[in-house]
C-alpha positions as CSV (number, residue, x, y, z in Angstrom):
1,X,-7.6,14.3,-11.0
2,X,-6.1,15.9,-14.0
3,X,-2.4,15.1,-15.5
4,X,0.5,16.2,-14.4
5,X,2.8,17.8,-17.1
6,X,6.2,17.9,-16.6
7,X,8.0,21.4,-16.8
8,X,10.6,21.8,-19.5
9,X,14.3,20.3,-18.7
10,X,12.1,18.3,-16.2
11,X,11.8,14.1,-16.0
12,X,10.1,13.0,-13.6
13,X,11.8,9.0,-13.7
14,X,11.1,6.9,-10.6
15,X,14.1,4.1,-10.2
16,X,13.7,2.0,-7.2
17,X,16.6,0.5,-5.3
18,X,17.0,-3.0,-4.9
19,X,15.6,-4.0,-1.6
20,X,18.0,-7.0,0.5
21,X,16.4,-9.9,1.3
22,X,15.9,-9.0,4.9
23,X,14.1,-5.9,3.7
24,X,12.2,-7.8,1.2
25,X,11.1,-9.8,4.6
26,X,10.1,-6.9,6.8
27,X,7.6,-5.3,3.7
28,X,6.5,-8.9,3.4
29,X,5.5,-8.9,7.3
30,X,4.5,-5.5,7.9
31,X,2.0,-5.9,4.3
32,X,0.4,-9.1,6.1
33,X,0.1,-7.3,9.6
34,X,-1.9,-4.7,8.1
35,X,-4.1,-6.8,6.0
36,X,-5.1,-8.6,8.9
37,X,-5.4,-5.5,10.7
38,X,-7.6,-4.1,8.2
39,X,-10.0,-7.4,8.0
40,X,-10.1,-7.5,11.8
41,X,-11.7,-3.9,11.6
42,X,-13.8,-4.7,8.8
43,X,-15.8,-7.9,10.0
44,X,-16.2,-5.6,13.1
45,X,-18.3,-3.3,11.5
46,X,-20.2,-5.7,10.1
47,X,-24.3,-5.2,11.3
48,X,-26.4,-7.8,10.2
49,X,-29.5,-6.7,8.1
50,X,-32.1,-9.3,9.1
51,X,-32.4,-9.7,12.4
């Protein structure tokens, strides 16, 4: 993946807003969900070698 130059006259600034606390909360929850989603699926598709 190459860089990205930025066209003349052009930033490309990211600001983020400032997230309440009950936001803050929700990505907090959801993030934890997933990752034990994700590990759930993973020890799945585990196949032991030796057996």
């Amino acid at each position: 993946m190459g860089l990205i130059k930025e066209p003349e006259g052009v930033d490309f600034v990211i600001q983020s807003k400032v997230l309440t606390h009950k936001q803050e909360q929700e990505l907090s929850e959801y993030i934890s969900k997933r990752k034990r989603e994700i590990k759930k699926k993973s020890k799945k598709r585990f196949i032991p070698q030796n057996v």
